[in-house]
C-alpha positions as CSV (number, residue, x, y, z in Angstrom):
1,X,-20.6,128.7,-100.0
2,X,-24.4,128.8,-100.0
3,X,-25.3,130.3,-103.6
4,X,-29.6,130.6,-103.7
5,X,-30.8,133.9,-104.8
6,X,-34.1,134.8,-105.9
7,X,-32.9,136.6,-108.7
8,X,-34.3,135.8,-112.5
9,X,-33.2,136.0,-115.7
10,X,-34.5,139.3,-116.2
11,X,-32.0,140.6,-113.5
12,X,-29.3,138.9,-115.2
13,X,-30.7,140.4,-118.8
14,X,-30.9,143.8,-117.5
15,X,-27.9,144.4,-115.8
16,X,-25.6,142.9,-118.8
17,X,-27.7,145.2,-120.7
18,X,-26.3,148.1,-118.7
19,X,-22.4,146.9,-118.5
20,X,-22.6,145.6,-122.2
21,X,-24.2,148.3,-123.9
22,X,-25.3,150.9,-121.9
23,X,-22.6,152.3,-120.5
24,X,-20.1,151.5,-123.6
25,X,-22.5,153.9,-125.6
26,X,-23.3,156.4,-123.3
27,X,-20.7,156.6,-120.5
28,X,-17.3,155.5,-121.7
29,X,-18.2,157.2,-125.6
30,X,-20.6,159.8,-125.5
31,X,-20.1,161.3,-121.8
32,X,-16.3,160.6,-122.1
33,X,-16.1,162.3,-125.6
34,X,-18.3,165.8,-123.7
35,X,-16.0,165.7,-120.2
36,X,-12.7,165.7,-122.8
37,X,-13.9,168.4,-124.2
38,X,-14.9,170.2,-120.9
39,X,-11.3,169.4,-118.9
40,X,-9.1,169.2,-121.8
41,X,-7.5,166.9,-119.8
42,X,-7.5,162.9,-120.5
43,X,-7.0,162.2,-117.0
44,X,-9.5,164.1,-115.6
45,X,-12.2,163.1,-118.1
46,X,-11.4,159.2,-117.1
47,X,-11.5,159.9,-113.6
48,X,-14.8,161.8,-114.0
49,X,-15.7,158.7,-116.2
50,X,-14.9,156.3,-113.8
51,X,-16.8,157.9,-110.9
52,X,-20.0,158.4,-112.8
53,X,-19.9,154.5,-113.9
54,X,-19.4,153.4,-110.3
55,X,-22.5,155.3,-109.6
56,X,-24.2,153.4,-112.4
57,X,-23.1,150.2,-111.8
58,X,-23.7,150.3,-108.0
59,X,-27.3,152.1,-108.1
60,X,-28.2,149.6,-111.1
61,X,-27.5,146.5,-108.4
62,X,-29.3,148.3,-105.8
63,X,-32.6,149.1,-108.0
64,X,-32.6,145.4,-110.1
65,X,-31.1,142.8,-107.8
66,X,-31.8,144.3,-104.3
67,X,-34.6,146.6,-103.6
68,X,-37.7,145.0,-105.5
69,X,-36.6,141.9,-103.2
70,X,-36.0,143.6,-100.0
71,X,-32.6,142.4,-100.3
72,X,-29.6,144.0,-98.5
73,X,-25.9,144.5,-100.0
74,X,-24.7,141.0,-98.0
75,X,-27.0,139.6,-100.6
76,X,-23.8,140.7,-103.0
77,X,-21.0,139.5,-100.7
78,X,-20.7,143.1,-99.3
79,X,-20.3,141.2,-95.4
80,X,-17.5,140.4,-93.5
81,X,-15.2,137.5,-93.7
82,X,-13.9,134.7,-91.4
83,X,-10.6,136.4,-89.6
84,X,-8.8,133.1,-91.1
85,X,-9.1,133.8,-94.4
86,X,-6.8,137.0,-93.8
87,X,-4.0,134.6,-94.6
88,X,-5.2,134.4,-98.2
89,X,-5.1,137.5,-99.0
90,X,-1.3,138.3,-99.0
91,X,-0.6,135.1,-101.0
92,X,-3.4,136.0,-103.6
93,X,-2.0,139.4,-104.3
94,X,1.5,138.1,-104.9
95,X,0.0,135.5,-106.8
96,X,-1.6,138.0,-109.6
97,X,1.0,139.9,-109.4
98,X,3.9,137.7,-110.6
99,X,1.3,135.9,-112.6
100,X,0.9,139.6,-114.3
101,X,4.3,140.1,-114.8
102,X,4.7,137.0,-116.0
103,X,1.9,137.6,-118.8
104,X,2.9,141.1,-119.7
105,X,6.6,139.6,-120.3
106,X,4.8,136.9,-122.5
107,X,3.2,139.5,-124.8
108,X,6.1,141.7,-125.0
109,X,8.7,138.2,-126.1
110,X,5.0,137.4,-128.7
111,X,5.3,141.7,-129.9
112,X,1.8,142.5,-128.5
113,X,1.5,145.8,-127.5
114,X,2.0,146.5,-123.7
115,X,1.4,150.0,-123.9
116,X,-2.0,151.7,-122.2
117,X,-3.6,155.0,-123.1
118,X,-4.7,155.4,-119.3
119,X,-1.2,155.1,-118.2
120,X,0.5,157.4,-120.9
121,X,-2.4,160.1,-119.7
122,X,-0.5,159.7,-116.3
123,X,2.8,159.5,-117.3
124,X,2.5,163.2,-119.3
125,X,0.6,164.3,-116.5
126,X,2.6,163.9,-113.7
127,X,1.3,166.3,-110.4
128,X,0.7,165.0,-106.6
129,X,-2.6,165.8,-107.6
130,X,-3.1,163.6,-110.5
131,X,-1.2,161.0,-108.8
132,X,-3.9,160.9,-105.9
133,X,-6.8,161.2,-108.1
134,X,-5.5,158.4,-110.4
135,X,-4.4,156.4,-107.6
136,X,-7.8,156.6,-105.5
137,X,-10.1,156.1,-108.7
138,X,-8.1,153.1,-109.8
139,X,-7.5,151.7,-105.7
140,X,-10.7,152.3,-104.4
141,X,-13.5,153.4,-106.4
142,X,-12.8,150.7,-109.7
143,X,-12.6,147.6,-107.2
144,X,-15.6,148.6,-104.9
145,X,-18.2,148.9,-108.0
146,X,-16.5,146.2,-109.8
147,X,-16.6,143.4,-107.4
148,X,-20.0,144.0,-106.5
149,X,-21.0,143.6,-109.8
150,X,-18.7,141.1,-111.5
151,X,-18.3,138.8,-108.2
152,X,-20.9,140.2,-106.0
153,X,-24.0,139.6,-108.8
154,X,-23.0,138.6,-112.0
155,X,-20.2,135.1,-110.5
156,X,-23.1,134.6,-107.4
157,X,-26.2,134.5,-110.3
158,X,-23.8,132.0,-112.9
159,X,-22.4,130.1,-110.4
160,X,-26.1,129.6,-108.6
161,X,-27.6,128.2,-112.3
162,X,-24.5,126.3,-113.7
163,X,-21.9,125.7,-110.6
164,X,-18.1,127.0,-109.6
165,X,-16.7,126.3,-112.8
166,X,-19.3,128.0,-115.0
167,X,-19.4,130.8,-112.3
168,X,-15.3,131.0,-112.8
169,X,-14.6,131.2,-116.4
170,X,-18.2,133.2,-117.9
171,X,-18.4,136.1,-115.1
172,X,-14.6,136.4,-115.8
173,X,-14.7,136.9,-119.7
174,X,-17.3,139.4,-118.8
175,X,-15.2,140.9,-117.1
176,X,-12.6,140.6,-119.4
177,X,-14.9,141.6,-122.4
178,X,-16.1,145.0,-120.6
179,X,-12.4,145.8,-121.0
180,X,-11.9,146.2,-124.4
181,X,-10.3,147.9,-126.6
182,X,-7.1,148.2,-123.6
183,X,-6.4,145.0,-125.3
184,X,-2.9,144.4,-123.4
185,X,-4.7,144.2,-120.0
186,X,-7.3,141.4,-121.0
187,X,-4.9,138.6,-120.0
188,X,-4.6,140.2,-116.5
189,X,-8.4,141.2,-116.2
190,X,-9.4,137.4,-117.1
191,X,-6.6,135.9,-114.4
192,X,-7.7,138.6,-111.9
193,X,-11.4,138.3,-112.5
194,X,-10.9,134.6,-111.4
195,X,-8.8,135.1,-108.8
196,X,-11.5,137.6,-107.3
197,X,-14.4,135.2,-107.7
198,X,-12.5,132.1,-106.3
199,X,-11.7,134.6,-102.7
200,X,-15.5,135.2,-103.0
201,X,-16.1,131.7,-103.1
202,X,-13.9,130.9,-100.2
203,X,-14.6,133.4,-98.0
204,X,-18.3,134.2,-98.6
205,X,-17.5,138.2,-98.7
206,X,-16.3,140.0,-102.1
207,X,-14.1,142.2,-99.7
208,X,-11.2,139.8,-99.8
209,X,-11.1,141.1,-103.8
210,X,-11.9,144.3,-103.1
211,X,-8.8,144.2,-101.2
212,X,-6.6,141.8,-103.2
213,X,-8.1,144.1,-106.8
214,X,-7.2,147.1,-104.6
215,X,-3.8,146.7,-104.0
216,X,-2.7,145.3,-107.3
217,X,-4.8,148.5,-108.7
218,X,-2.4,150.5,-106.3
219,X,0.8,149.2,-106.9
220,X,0.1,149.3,-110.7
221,X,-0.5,153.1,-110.4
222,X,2.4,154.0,-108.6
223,X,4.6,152.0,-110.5
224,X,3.3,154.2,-113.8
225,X,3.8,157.4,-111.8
């Protein structure tokens, strides 16, 4: 897949800045900390959360990597895909999955914890209600933001300088890294966030993860509720 971009190392600097620090500090502390104390509700508070960093993340794309190039979002993957790759996306799905399972029975034999504060919030917090808004944040709004920043940027940029490899492993510790402290999940988010880049780089669209990280998102939700 054709990988040129006029993007810069300022691009890259700037928008690490915002996933590393920025909204760490200000989104998932200090704006999480004020909508707990407005709901009084966990869930709630991470939805709100959630929504507000997809805004961030997405607009931040637009305003550093797109506009001040006239670029449009197929610059990021956000295009359609060959109808053959369809195929794919089935086997990648059951692929993370049983690879998941397979990891999260790992660290339960090894006595790491498997446990998730996100989940528990659900789990004491069982309504239709907070099943659809968990269910919708996690199945649609996490993967859209994410894979047009972690594959649709941040792999295409790596991979442009350095190659597939490069592209692979760094944009997926990111990835991994942004999802500290749920420490249990970091196995998963570093074997997903390859997966997801490798369907990018087969099928020249980041919807193939959006649909693959979708699903698994899903099915993960339900299985909680």
């Amino acid at each position: 897949m054709k990988m040129n971009t006029k993007w810069k190392v300022k691009e890259l600097i700037l928008l690490l800045l915002m996933a590393l620090f920025f909204v760490p500090i200000f989104i998932e502390v200090w704006l999480h900390r004020f909508l707990l104390q407005a709901f009084e509700n966990t869930l709630y508070a991470g939805t709100m959360t959630g929504f507000v960093m997809s805004i961030v993340f997405t607009l931040s794309v637009y305003l550093v990597a797109l506009k001040p190039y006239g670029l449009g979002w197929d610059e990021v993957g956000l295009r359609l895909f060959p109808k053959s790759y369809w195929k794919w996306i089935p086997v990648w799905t059951v692929v993370l999955i049983v690879s998941s399972i397979l990891l999260v029975v790992a660290m339960d034999i090894l006595g790491i914890g498997v446990e998730n504060s996100k989940t528990e919030s659900l789990k004491t917090q069982i309504t239709w209600f907070t099943f659809t808004i968990a269910f919708l944040s996690a199945a649609v709004v996490s993967p859209i933001y994410e894979e047009i920043f972690y594959r649709g940027f941040l792999y295409k940029w790596i991979r442009g300088k350095w190659g597939i490899g490069a592209g692979l492993i760094v944009s997926s510790l990111i990835f991994t890294a942004v999802h500290i402290p749920t420490y249990n999940t970091l196995p998963v988010n570093f074997l997903s966030g390859v997966i997801f880049a490798w369907t990018y780089e087969k099928s020249g669209s980041i919807v193939p993860g959006m649909i693959i990280h979708g699903v698994f998102n899903g099915i993960a939700v339900v299985l909680t509720w």
